[in-house]
N, C-alpha and C positions, 0 to 999 in steps of 0.2 A: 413477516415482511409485508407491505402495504406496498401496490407500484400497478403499474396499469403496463401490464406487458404491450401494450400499441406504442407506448410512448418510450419506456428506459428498456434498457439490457437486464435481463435475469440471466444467469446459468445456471442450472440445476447441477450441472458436470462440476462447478465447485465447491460444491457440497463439506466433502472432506476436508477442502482448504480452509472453507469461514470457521469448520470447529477447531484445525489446528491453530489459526490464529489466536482461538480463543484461550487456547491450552498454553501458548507460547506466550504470553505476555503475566506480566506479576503486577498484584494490585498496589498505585500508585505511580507505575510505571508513566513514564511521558510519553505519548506517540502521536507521527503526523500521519493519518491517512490522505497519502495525496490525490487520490483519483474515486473518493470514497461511496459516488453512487448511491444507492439507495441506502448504504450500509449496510453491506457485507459482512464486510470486514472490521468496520466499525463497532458495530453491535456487539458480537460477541468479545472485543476485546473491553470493551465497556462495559458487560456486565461479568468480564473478571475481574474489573475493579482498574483497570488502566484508564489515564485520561485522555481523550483522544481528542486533537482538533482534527477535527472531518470537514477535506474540503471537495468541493462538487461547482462546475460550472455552469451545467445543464439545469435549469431554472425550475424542471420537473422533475428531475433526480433528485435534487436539490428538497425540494417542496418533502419526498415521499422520505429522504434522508431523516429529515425533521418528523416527523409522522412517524418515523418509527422507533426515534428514540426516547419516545414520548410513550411509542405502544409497548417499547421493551423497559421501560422506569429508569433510563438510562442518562435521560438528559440534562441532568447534573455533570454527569462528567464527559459529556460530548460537548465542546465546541464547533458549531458549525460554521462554516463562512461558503456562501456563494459567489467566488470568483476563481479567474484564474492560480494555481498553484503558488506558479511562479510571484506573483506578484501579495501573496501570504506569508513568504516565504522574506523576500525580499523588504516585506515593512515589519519584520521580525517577528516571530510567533511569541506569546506571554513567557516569561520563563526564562526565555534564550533556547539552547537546542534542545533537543528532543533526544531519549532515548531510542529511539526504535524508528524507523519510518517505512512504510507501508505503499508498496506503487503496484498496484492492483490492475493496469494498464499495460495493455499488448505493446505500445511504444512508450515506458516507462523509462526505454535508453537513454531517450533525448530530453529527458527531464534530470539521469542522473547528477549534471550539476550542483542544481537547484536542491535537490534531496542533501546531496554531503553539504550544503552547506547549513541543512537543518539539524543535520544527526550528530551531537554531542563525540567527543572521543570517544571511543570502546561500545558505541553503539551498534544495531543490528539494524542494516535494511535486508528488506523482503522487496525484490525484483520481479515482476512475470514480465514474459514476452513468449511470443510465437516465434517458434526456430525451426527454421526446415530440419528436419531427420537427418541429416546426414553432418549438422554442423549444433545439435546439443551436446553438450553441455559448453561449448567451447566458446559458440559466440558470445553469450551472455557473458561467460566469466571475462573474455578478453573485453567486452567495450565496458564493465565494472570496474576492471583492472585499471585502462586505461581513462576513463574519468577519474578513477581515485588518484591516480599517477599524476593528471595533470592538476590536481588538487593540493599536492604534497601529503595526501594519505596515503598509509597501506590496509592492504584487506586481506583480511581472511576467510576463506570459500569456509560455512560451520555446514552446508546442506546442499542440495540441489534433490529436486523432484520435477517428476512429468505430472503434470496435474490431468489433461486427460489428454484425446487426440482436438488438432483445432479443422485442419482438414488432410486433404489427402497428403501425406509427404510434410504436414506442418502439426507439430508438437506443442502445448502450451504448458512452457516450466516456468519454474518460481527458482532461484539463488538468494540462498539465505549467504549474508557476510557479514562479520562482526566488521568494523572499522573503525581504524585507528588514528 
């Protein structure tokens, strides 16, 4: 990865996540990374052969996104777009929905919407947020539940992980859910 730690977010602490993404997705696969940063999460689903449109707002994440899928031989099957999610989402992605989508963001909640309404039936979103200790695995599943709910989807919980600690008393998990 290419990024100028003054400028974007690195976590080394997701280590294990970028390879399982990379391990989770199948070549040809459709995925939206919505929150995609320098490409994280991107990358390695890209060079398992998934297409991914990768979007990023931040004009320097953005810049280092492109830069690296270019350093990883990948950007062929990355599309990039620098703007908001929501409004990528909203002027329809190529294709129609997406198999898989990807919210790689601490307040990834408040975007659930916008994600079901890009994930194909029977597809998989990957969720992170930061949950206080004493209310994992519970919040994420109920505010998944009930975006799906107000969607007229159902979901199916296939995962949940701690990915690492965020701070004192706060936990950073990821809920994997197929939906329907």
């Amino acid at each position: 990865y290419a990024l100028d730690l003054a400028a974007v977010m690195f976590s080394p602490g997701n280590k294990a996540e970028r390879a399982r993404m990379g391990r989770a997705v199948s070549e040809g696969e459709r995925v939206l990374d919505m929150f995609a940063g320098i490409g994280y999460f991107t990358l390695p689903m890209a060079r398992a052969g998934a297409a991914v449109t990768a979007v990023e707002r931040n004009p320097t994440a953005f810049r280092y996104l492109v830069e690296n899928t270019m350093r990883n031989g990948v950007d062929g099957l990355v599309e990039p777009y620098r703007a908001d999610c929501r409004e990528v989402i909203e002027a329809g992605l190529d294709g129609g929905p997406v198999d898989r989508v990807v919210m790689g963001y601490y307040g990834a909640w408040e975007y659930l919407d916008s994600a079901l309404d890009a994930l194909a039936p029977g597809g998989t979103l990957h969720m992170h947020e930061t949950t206080p200790e004493h209310l994992v695995f519970e919040r994420p599943i109920e505010r998944l539940e009930a975006a799906a709910a107000e969607a007229d989807r159902s979901v199916e919980i296939l995962d949940t992980r701690r990915v690492k600690s965020h701070s004192e008393g706060v936990v950073h998990v990821v809920v994997d859910a197929q939906v329907d």
